[in-house]
TILUM-161742 format. One record per atom (N, C-alpha, C, CB): residue in three letters; chain; atom name; z, y, x. Coordinates in steps of 0.1 Angstrom, whole numbers, plus 5000, padded with zeros to 4 digits. Glycine has a CB too. Layout:
<pts>
    aa   ch   at     zz     yy     xx
   ALA    A   CA      Z      Y      X
...
</pts>
This chain:
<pts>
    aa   ch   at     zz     yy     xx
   UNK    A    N   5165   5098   5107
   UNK    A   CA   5174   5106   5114
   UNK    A    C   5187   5109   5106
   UNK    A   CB   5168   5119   5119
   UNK    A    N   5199   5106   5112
   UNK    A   CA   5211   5111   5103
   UNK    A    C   5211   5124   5102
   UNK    A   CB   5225   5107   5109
   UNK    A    N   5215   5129   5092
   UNK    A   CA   5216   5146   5094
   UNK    A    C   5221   5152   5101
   UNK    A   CB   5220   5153   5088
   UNK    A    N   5235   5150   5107
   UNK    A   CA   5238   5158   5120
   UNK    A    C   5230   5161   5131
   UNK    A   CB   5248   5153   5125
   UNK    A    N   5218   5146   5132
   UNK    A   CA   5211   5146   5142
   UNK    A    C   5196   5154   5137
   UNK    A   CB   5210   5131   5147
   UNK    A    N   5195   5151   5124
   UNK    A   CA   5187   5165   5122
   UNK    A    C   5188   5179   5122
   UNK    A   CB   5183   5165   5113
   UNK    A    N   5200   5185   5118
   UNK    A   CA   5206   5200   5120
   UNK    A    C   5206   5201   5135
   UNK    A   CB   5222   5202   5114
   UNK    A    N   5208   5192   5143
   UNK    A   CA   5210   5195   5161
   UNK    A    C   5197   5199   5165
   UNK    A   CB   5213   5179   5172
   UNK    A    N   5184   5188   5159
   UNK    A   CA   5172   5191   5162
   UNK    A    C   5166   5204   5159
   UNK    A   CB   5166   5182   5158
   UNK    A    N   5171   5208   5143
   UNK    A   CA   5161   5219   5135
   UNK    A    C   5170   5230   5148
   UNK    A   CB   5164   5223   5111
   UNK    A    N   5184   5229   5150
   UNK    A   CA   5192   5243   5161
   UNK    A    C   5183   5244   5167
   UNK    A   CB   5207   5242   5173
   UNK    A    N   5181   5233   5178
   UNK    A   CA   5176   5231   5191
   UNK    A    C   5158   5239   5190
   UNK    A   CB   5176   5209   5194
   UNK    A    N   5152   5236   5182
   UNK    A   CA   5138   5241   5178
   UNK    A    C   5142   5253   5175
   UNK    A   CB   5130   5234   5165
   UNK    A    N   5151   5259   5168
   UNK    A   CA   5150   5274   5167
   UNK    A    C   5154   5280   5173
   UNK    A   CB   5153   5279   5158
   UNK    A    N   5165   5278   5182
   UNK    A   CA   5170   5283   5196
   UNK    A    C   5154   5282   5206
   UNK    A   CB   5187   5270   5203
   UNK    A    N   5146   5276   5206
   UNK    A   CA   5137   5274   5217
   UNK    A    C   5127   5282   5210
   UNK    A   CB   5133   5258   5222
   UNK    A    N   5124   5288   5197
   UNK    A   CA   5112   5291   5192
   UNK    A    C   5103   5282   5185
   UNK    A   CB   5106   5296   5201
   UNK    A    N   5107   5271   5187
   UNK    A   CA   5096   5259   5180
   UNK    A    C   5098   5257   5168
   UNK    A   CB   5097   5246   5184
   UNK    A    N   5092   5256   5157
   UNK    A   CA   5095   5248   5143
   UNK    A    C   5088   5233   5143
   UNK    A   CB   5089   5258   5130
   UNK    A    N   5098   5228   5134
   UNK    A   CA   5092   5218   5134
   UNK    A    C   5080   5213   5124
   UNK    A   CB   5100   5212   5136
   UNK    A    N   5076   5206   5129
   UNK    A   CA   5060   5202   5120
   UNK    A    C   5062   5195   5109
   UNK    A   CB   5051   5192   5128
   UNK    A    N   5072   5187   5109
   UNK    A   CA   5076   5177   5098
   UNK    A    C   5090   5172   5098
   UNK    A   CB   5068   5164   5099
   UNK    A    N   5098   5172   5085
   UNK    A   CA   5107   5157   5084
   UNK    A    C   5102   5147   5082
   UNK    A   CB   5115   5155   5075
   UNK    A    N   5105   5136   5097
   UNK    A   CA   5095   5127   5095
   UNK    A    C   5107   5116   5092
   UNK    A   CB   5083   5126   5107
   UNK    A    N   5117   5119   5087
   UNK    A   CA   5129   5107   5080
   UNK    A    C   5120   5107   5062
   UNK    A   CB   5152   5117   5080
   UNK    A    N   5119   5096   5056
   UNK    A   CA   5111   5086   5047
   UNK    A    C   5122   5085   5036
   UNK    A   CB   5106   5071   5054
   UNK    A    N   5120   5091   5025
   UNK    A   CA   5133   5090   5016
   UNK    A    C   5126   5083   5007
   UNK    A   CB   5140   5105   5009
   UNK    A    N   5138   5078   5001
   UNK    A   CA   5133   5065   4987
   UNK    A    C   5123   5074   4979
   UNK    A   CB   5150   5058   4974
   UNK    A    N   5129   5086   4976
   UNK    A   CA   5116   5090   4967
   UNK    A    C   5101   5089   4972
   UNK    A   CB   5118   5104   4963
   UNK    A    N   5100   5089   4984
   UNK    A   CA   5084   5089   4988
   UNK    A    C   5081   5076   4991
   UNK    A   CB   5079   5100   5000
   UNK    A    N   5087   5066   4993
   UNK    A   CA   5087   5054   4992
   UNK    A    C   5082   5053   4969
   UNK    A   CB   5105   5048   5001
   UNK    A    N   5092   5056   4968
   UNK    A   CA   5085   5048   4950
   UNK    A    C   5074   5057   4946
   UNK    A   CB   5098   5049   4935
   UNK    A    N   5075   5069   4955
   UNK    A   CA   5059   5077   4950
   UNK    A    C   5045   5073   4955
   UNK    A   CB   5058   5091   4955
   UNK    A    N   5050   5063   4967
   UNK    A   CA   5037   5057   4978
   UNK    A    C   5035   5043   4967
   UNK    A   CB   5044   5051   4999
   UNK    A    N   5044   5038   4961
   UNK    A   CA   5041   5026   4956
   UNK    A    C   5035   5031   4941
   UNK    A   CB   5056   5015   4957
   UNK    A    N   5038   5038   4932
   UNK    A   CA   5031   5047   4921
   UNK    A    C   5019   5049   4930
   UNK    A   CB   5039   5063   4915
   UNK    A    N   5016   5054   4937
   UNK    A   CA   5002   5056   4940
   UNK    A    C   4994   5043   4940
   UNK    A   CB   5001   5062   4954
   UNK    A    N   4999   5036   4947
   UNK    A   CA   4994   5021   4946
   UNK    A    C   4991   5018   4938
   UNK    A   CB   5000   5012   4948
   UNK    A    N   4998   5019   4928
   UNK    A   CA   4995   5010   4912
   UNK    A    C   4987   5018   4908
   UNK    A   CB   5006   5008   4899
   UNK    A    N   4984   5031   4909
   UNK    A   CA   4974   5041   4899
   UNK    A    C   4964   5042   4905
   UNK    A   CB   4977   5055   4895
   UNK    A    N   4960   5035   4918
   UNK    A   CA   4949   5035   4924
   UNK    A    C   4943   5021   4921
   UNK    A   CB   4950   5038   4937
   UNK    A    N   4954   5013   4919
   UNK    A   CA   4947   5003   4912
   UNK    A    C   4937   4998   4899
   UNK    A   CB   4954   5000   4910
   UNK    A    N   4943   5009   4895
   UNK    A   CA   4944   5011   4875
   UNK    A    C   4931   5016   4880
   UNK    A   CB   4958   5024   4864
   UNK    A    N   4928   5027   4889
   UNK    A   CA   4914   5037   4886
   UNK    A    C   4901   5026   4897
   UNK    A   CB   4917   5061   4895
   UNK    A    N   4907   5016   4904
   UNK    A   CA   4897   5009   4910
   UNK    A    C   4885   4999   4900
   UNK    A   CB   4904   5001   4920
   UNK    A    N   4900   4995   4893
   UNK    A   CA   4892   4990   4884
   UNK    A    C   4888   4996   4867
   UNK    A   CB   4898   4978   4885
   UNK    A    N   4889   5009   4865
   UNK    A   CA   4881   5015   4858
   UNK    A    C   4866   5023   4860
   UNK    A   CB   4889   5021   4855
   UNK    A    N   4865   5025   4872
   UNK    A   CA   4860   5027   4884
   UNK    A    C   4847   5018   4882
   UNK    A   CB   4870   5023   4897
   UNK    A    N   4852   5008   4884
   UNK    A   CA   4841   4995   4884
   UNK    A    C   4834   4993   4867
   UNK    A   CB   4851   4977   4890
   UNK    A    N   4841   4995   4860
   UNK    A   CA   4840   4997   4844
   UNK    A    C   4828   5001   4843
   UNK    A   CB   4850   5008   4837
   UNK    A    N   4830   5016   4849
   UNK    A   CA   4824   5032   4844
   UNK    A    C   4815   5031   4849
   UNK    A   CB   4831   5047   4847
   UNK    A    N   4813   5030   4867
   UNK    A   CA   4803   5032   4874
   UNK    A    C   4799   5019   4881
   UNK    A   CB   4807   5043   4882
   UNK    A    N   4803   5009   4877
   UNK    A   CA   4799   4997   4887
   UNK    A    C   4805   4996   4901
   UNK    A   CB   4784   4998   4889
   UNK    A    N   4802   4984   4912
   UNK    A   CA   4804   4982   4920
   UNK    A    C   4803   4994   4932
   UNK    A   CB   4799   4973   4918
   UNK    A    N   4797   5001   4936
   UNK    A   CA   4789   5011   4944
   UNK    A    C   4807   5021   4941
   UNK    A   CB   4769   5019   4935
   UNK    A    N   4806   5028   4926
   UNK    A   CA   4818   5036   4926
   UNK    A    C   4831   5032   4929
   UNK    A   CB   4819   5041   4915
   UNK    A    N   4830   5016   4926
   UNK    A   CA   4847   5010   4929
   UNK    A    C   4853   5007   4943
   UNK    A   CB   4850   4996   4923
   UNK    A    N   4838   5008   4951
   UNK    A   CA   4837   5007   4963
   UNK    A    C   4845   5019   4975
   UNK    A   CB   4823   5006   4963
   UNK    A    N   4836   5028   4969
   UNK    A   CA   4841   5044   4970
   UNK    A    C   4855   5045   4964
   UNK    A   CB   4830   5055   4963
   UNK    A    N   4861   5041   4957
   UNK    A   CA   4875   5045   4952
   UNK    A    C   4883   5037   4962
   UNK    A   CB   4878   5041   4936
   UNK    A    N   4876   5028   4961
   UNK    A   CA   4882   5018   4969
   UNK    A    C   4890   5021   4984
   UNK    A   CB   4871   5007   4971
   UNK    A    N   4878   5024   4988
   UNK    A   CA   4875   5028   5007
   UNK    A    C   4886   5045   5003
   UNK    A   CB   4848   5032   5014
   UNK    A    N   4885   5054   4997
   UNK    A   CA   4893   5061   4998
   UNK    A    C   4906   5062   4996
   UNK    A   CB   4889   5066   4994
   UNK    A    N   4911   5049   4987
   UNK    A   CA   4928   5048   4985
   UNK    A    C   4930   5040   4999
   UNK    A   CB   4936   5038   4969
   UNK    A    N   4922   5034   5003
   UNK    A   CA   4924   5022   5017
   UNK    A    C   4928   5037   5028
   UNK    A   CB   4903   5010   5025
   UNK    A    N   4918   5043   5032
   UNK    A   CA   4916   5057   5043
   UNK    A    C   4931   5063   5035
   UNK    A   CB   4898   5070   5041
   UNK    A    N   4933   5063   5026
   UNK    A   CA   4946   5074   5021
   UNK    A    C   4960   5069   5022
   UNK    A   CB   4944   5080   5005
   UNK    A    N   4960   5057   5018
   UNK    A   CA   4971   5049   5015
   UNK    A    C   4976   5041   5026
   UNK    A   CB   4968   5041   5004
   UNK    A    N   4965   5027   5034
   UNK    A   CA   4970   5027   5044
   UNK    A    C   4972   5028   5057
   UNK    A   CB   4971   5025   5042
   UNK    A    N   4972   5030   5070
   UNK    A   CA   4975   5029   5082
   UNK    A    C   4965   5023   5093
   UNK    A   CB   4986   5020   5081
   UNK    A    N   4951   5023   5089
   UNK    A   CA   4943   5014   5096
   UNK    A    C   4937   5029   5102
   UNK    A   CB   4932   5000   5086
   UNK    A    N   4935   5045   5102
   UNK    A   CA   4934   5052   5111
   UNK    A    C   4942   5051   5127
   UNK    A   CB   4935   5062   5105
   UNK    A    N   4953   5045   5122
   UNK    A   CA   4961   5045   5135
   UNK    A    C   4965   5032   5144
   UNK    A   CB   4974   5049   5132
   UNK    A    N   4962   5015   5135
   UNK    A   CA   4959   5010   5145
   UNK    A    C   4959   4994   5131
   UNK    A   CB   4970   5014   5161
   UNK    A    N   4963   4987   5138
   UNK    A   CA   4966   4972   5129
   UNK    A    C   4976   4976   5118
   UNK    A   CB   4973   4957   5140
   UNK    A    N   4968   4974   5103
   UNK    A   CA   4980   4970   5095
   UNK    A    C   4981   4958   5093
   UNK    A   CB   4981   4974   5082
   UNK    A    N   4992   4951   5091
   UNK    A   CA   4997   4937   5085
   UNK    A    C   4993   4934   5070
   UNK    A   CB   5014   4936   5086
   UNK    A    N   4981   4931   5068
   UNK    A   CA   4980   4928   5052
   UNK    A    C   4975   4914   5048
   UNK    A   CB   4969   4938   5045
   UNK    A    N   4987   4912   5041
   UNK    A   CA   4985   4897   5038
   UNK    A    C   4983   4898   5020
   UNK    A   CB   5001   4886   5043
   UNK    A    N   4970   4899   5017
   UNK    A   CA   4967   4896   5005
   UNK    A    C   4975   4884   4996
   UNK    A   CB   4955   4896   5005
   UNK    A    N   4974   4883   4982
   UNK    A   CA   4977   4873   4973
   UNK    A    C   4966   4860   4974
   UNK    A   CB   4978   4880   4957
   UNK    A    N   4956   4862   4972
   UNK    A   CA   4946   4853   4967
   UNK    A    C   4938   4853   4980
   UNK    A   CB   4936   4857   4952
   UNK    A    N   4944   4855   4992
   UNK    A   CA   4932   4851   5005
   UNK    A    C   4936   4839   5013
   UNK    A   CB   4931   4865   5019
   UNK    A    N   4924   4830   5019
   UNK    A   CA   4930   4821   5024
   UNK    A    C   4920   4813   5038
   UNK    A   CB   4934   4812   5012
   UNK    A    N   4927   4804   5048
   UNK    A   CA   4919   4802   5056
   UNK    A    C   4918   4810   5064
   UNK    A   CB   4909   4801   5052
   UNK    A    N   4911   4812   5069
   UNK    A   CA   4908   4822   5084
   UNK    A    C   4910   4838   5081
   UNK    A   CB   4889   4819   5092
   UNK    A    N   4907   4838   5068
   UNK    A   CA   4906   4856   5059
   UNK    A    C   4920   4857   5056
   UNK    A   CB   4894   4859   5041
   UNK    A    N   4932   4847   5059
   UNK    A   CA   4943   4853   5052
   UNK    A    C   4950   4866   5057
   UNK    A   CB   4953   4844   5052
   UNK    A    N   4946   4871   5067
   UNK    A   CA   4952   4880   5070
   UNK    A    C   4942   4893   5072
   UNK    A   CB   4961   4876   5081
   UNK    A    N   4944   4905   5069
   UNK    A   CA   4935   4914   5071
   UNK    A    C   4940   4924   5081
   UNK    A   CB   4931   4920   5060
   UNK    A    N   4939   4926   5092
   UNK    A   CA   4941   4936   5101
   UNK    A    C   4932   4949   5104
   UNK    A   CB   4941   4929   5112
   UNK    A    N   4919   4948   5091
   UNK    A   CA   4914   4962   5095
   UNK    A    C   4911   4961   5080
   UNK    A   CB   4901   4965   5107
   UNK    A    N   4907   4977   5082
   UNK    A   CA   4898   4980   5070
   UNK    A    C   4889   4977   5063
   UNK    A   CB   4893   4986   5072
   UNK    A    N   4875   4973   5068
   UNK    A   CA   4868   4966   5062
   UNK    A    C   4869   4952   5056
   UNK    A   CB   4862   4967   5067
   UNK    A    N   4885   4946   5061
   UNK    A   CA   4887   4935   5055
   UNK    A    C   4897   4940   5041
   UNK    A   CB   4893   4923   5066
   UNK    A    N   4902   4948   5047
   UNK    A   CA   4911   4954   5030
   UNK    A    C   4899   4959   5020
   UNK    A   CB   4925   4972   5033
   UNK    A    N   4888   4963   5023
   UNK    A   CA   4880   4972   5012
   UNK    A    C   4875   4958   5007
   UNK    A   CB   4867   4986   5018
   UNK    A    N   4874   4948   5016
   UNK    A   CA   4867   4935   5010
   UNK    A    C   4874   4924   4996
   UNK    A   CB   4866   4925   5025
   UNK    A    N   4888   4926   5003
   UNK    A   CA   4893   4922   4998
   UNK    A    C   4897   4928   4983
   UNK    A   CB   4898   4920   5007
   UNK    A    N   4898   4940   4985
   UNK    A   CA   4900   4951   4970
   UNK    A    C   4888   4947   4961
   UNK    A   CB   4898   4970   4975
   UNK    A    N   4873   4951   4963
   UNK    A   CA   4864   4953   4956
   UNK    A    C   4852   4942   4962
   UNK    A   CB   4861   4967   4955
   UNK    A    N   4853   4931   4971
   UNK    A   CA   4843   4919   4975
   UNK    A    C   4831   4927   4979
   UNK    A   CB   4840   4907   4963
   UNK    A    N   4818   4919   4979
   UNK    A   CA   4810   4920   4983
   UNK    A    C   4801   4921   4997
   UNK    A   CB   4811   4925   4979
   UNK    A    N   4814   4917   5005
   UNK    A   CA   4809   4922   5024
   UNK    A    C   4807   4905   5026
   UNK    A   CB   4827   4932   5040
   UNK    A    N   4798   4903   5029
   UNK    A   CA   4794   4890   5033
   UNK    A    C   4801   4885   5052
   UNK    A   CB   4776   4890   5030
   UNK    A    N   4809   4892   5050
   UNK    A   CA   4819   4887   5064
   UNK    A    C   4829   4884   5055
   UNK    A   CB   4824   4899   5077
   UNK    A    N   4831   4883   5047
   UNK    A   CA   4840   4881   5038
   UNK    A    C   4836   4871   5023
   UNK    A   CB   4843   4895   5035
   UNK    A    N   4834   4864   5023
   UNK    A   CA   4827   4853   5016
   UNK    A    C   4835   4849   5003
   UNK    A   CB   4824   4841   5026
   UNK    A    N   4849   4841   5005
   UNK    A   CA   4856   4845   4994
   UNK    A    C   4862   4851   4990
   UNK    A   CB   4859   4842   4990
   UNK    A    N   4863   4868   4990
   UNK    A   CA   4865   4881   4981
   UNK    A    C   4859   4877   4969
   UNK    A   CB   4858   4895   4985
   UNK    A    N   4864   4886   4958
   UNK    A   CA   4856   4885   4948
   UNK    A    C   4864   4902   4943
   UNK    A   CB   4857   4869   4938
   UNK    A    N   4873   4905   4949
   UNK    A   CA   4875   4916   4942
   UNK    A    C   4885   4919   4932
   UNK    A   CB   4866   4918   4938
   UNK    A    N   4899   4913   4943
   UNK    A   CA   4906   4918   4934
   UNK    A    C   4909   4930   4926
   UNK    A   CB   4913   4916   4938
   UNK    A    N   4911   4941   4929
   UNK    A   CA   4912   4953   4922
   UNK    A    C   4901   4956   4910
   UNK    A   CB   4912   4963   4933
   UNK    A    N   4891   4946   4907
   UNK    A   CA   4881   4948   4896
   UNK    A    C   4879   4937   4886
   UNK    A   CB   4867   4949   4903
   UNK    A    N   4896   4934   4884
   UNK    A   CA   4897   4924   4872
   UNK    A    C   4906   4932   4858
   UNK    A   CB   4907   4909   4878
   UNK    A    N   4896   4943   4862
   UNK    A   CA   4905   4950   4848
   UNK    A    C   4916   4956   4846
   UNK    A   CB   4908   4942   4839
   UNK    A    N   4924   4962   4856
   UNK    A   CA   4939   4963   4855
   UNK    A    C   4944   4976   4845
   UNK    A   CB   4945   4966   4871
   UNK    A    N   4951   4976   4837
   UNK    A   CA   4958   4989   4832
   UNK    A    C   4967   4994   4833
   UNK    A   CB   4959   4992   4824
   UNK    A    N   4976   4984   4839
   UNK    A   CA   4991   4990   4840
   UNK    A    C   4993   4983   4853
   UNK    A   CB   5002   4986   4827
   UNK    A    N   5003   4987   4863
   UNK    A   CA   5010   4981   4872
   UNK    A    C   5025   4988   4875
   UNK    A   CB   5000   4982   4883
   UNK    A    N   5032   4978   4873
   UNK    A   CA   5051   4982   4874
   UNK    A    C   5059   4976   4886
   UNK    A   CB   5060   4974   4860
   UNK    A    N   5060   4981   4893
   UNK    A   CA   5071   4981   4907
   UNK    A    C   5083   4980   4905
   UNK    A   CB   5072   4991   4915
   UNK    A    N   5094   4961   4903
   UNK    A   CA   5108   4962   4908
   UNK    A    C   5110   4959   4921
   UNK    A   CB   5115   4954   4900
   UNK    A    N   5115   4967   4925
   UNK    A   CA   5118   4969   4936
   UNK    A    C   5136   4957   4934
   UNK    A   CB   5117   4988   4939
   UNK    A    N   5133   4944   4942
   UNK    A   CA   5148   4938   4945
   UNK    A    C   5155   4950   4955
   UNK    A   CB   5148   4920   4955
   UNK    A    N   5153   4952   4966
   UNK    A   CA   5158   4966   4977
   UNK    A    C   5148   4974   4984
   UNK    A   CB   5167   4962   4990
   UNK    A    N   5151   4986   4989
   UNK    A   CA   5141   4994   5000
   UNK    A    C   5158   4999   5012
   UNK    A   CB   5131   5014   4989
   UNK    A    N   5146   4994   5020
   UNK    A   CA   5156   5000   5033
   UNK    A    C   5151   5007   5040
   UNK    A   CB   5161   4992   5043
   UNK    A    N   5155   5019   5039
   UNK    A   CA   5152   5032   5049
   UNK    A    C   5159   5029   5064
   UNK    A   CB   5161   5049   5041
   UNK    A    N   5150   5032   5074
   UNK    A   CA   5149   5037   5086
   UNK    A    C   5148   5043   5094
   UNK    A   CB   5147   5036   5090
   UNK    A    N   5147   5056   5097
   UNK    A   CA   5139   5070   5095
   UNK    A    C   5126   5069   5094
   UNK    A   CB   5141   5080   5107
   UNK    A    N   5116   5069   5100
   UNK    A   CA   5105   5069   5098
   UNK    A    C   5098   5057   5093
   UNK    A   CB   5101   5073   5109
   UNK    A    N   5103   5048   5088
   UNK    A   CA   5102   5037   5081
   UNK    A    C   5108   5033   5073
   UNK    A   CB   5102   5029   5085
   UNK    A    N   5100   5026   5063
   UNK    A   CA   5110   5024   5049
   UNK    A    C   5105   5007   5047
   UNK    A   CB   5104   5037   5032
   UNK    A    N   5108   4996   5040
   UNK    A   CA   5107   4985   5037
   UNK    A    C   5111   4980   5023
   UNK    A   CB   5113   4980   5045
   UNK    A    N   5103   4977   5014
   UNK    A   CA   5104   4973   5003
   UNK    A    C   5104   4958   4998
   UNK    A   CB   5097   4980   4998
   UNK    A    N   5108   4953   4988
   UNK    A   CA   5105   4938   4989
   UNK    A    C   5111   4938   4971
   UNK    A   CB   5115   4927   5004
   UNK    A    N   5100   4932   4964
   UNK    A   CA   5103   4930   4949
   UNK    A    C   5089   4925   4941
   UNK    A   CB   5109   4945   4943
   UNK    A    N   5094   4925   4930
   UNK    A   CA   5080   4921   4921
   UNK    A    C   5072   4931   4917
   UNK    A   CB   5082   4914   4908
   UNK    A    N   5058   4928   4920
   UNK    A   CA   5047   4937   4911
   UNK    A    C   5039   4935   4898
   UNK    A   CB   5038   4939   4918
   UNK    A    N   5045   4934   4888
   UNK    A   CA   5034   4932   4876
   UNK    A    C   5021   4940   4871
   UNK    A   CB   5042   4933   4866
   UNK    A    N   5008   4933   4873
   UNK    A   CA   4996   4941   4870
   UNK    A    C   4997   4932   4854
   UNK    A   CB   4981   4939   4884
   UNK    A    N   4992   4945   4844
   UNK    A   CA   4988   4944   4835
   UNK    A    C   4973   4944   4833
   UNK    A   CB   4995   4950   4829
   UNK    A    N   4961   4933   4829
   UNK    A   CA   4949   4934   4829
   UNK    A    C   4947   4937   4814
   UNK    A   CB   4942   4923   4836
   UNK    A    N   4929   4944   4806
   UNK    A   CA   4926   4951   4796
   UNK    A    C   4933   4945   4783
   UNK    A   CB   4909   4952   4796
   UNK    A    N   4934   4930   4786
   UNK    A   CA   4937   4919   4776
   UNK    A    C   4951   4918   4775
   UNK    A   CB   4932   4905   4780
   UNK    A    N   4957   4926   4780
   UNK    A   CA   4973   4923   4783
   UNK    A    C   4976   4911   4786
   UNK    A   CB   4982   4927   4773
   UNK    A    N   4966   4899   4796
   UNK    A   CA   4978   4889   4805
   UNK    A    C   4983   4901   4816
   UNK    A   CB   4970   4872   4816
   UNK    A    N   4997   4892   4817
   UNK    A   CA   5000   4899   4832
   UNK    A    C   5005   4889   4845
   UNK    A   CB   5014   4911   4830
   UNK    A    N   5004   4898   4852
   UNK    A   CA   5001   4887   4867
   UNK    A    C   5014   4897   4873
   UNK    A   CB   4981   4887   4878
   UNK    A    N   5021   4889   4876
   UNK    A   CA   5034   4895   4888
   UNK    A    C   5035   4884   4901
   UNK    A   CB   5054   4893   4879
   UNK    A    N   5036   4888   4914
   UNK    A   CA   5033   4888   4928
   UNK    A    C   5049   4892   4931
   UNK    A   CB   5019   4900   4934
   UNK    A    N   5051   4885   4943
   UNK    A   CA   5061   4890   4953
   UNK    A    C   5057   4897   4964
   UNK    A   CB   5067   4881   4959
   UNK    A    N   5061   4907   4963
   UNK    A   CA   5051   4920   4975
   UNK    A    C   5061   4925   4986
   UNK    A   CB   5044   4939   4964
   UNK    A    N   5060   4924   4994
   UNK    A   CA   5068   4934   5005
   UNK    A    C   5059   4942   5011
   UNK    A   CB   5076   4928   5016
   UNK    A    N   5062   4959   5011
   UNK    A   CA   5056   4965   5018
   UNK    A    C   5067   4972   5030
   UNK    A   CB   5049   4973   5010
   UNK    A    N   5061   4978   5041
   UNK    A   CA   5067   4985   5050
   UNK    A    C   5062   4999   5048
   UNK    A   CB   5063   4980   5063
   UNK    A    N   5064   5007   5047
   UNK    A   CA   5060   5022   5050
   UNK    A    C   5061   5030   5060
   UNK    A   CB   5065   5028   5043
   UNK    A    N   5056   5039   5068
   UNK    A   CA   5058   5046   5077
   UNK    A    C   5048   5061   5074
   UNK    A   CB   5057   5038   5091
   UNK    A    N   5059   5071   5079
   UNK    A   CA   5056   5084   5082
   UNK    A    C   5046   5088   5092
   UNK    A   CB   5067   5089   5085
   UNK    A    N   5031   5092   5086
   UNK    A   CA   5024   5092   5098
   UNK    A    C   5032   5105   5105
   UNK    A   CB   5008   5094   5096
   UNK    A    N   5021   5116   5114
   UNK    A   CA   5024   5126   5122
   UNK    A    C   5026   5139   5118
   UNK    A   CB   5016   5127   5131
   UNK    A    N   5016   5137   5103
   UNK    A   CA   5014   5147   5097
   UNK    A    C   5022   5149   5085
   UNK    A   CB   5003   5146   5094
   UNK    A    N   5032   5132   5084
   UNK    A   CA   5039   5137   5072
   UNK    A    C   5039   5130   5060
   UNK    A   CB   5034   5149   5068
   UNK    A    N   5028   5119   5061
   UNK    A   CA   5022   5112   5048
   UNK    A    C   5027   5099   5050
   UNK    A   CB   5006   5113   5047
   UNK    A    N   5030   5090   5044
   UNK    A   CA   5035   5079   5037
   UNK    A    C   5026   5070   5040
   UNK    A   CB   5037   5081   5022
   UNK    A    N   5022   5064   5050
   UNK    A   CA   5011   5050   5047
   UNK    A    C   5020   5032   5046
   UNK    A   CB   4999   5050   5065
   UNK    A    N   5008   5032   5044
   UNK    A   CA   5013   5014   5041
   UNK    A    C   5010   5008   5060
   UNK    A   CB   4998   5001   5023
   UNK    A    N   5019   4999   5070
   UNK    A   CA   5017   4992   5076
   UNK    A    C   5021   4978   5075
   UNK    A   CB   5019   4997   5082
   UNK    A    N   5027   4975   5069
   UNK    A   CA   5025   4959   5066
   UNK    A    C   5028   4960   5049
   UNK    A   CB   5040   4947   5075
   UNK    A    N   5018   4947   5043
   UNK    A   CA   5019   4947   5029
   UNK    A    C   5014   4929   5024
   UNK    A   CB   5008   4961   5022
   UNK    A    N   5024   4922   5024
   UNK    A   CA   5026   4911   5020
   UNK    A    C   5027   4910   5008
   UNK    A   CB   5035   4905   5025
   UNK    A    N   5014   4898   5001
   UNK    A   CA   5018   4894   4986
   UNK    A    C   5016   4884   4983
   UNK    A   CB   5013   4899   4975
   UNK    A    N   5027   4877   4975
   UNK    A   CA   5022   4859   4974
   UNK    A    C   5027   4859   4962
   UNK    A   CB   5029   4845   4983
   UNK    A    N   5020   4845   4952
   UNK    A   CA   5026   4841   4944
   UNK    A    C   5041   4835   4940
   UNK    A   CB   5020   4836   4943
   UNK    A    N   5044   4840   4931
   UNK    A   CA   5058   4837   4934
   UNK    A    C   5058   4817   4929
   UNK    A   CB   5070   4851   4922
   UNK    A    N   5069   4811   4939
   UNK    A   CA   5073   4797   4941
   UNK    A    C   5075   4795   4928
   UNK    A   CB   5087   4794   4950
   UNK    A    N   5069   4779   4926
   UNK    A   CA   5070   4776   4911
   UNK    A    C   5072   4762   4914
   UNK    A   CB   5057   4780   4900
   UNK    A    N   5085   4759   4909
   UNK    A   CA   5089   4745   4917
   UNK    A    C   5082   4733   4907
   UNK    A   CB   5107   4743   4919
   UNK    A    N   5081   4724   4912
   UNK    A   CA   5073   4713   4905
   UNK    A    C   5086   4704   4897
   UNK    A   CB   5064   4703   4917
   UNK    A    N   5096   4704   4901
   UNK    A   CA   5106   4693   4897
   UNK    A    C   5111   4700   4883
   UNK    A   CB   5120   4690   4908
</pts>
């Protein structure tokens, strides 16, 4: 929402008695705070798995999925890095938790990404484009694993403002980045 068109709205609500529930316009800062979450849920999925095994990374897992993104409200767009074949695309939940931490035998080659050790993860962002209630990102992600290789991905995510206010992920594309042969 432009601001004029928000000051019209906040008048309009207080002239009628209503307040409103939320700004649900998506500023860059909660966009790079949604993507920090990302990476530190990363970092703890696979410490997670460390500490407590499979069972706890599971549970970390399924809770950054429920917190982070968008599958209470209907289809997210998630195109993992390393999925392929008929699994390349995950449109629910149980295919993102599969794909995070493996093990769901509807899901056969998972293996779990988020439980290869990560310790660090860094977000350049090439641009974010705000839209009011949506935001769009597109840049590199470098995961650092225990050994310090690091693995960087071309990621685009979408963001949107649920009802309540919170930041989820609805589309989240990652591929290896093009490595030309010539």
């Amino acid at each position: 929402m432009r601001p004029s068109i928000k000051l019209a709205a906040l008048a309009l609500s207080l002239a009628s008695g209503l307040a409103l529930a939320h700004d649900v316009t998506i500023s860059e800062a909660e966009v790079l705070a949604a993507q920090k979450a990302w990476g530190d849920a990363l970092v703890k999925i696979a410490r997670d798995y460390e500490e407590g095994g499979l069972n706890r990374a599971k549970a970390t897992a399924t809770a950054v999925i429920d917190s982070a993104y968008a599958y209470q409200v209907g289809p997210v767009l998630f195109k993992p890095t390393m999925a392929s074949g008929d699994q390349t695309f995950r449109t629910t939940r149980q295919g993102a938790v599969s794909y995070f931490v493996g093990g769901d035998p509807a899901y056969p080659g998972d293996h779990g990404f988020a439980l290869k050790g990560w310790r660090a993860v860094e977000v350049r962002n090439a641009g974010i484009l705000l839209n009011g209630d949506t935001a769009t990102t597109m840049g590199h992600v470098t995961m650092t694993d225990k050994s310090g290789k690091r693995t960087t991905v071309d990621k685009t995510w979408t963001f949107k403002k649920d009802d309540k206010g919170q930041v989820r992920i609805v589309v989240h594309h990652s591929s290896l980045p093009f490595a030309d042969a010539h």
